[in-house]
C-alpha angles and dihedrals in degrees: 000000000000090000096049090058090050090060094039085055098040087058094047100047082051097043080053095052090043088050080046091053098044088050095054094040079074107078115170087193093076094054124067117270095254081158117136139025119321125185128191112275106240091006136274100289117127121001089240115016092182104044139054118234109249084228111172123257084253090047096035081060094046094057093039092055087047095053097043091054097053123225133067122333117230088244084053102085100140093094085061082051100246116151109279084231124203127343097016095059091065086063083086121233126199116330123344136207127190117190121192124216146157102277105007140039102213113205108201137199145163102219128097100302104325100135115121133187118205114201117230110166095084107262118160122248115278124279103217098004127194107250106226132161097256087046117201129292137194121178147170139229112237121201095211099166094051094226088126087257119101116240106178136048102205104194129182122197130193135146103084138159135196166338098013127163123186091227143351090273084078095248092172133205131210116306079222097075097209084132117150119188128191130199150172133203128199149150117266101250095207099043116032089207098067127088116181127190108198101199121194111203117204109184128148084237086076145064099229138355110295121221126182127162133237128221129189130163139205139209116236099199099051084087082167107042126180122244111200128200123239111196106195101194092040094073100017112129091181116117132191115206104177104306099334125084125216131171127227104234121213104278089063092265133131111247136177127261105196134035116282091006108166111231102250131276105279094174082124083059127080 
């Protein structure tokens, strides 16, 4: 019996240096400070307000026709609250908050669905994934510089499914979903406080892949910042009523949302 608790001892005191080792293997020195709350520098607005999207003649007449008609495009979900999905999320709304650790960057907000967790810890990519609006995404630090600290966080996300828009405005991307989107993230060397996120869009909707860099910036002195909820449902006044989409205005009655929109079918109602 003696001999038995020995060994019990014996494994337990093992199992807890192996917990010890694996504890000490993580070392945050060696990543770049991404703590605290970042908000989009200049605010969310377009995905790119400098550029103009190399959309393709078929995709360039699509936006156009959604924009002509009024009203939300079919790729615009978010009204109805559904996750912005990728790219859109990087477009940073409200406050942000990144948090590095051993096998996954988490990216946080408080917004609809706009979490996202970046794998870091090697995996390949799925077998038979599940398609969803924010896809999946695996990524690696780089050490660029050499110095024996990473720099960089290269990502790579696929596996989407639709519909996706770059931006309120509509700006659509391929019904196909075969988007991939490529990103890194990195701290500003010249300003501590700025975080940016080049990402890089390759989509069948466009000409050629589409890059376009975030920024985002946080204040070093709110050492106690404040995170607000944003409950989507909570304040929405969109309504779907089979395919159409109408608004409750603010005497509490259904309203169109686009020229010449029918009310809808009432036949369930005497």
């Amino acid at each position: 019996m003696l001999y038995r608790s020995s060994i019990c001892a014996i494994a337990l005191v093992g199992a807890f240096c192996v917990t010890i080792a694996g504890a000490s293997a993580w070392d945050d020195s060696k990543y770049p400070d991404f703590s605290g709350q970042w908000r989009s520098i200049g605010g969310t607005g377009r995905f790119a307000r400098d550029q103009k999207a190399p959309l393709t003649p078929e995709y360039q007449a699509i936006f156009e026709a959604d924009e002509s008609e009024g009203g939300q495009s079919f790729h615009n979900k978010t009204y109805l609250c559904w996750s912005p999905g990728m790219p859109r999320v990087t477009n940073g709304y409200g406050e942000i908050e990144f948090v590095v650790t051993a096998k996954t960057f988490h990216i946080l907000v408080d917004h609809i669905y706009d979490n996202r967790r970046i794998f870091t810890d090697a995996r390949p990519w799925p077998e038979h994934p599940t398609p969803t609006l924010l896809g999946t995404s695996i990524g690696q630090w780089v050490d660029e510089d050499g110095d024996g600290k990473f720099d960089v966080l290269v990502a790579e996300t696929r596996d989407f499914r639709g519909p996706r828009a770059f931006d309120a405005t509509g700006l659509p991307l391929h019904r196909d979903n075969q988007t991939i989107i490529k990103e890194r993230f990195y701290i500003d060397k010249s300003d501590p406080n700025v975080a940016h996120d080049e990402v890089t869009v390759i989509d069948n909707a466009l000409t050629r892949p589409w890059t376009v860099t975030k920024n985002y910036r946080r204040d070093p002195k709110d050492i106690f910042p404040e995170w607000n909820e944003e409950n989507c449902p909570e304040t929405n006044n969109h309504v779907a009523v089979g395919t159409e989409d109408y608004m409750v205005s603010a005497d509490g009655l259904l309203m169109p949302t686009k020229k010449g929109q029918k009310a809808p079918d009432l036949r369930h109602f005497k």
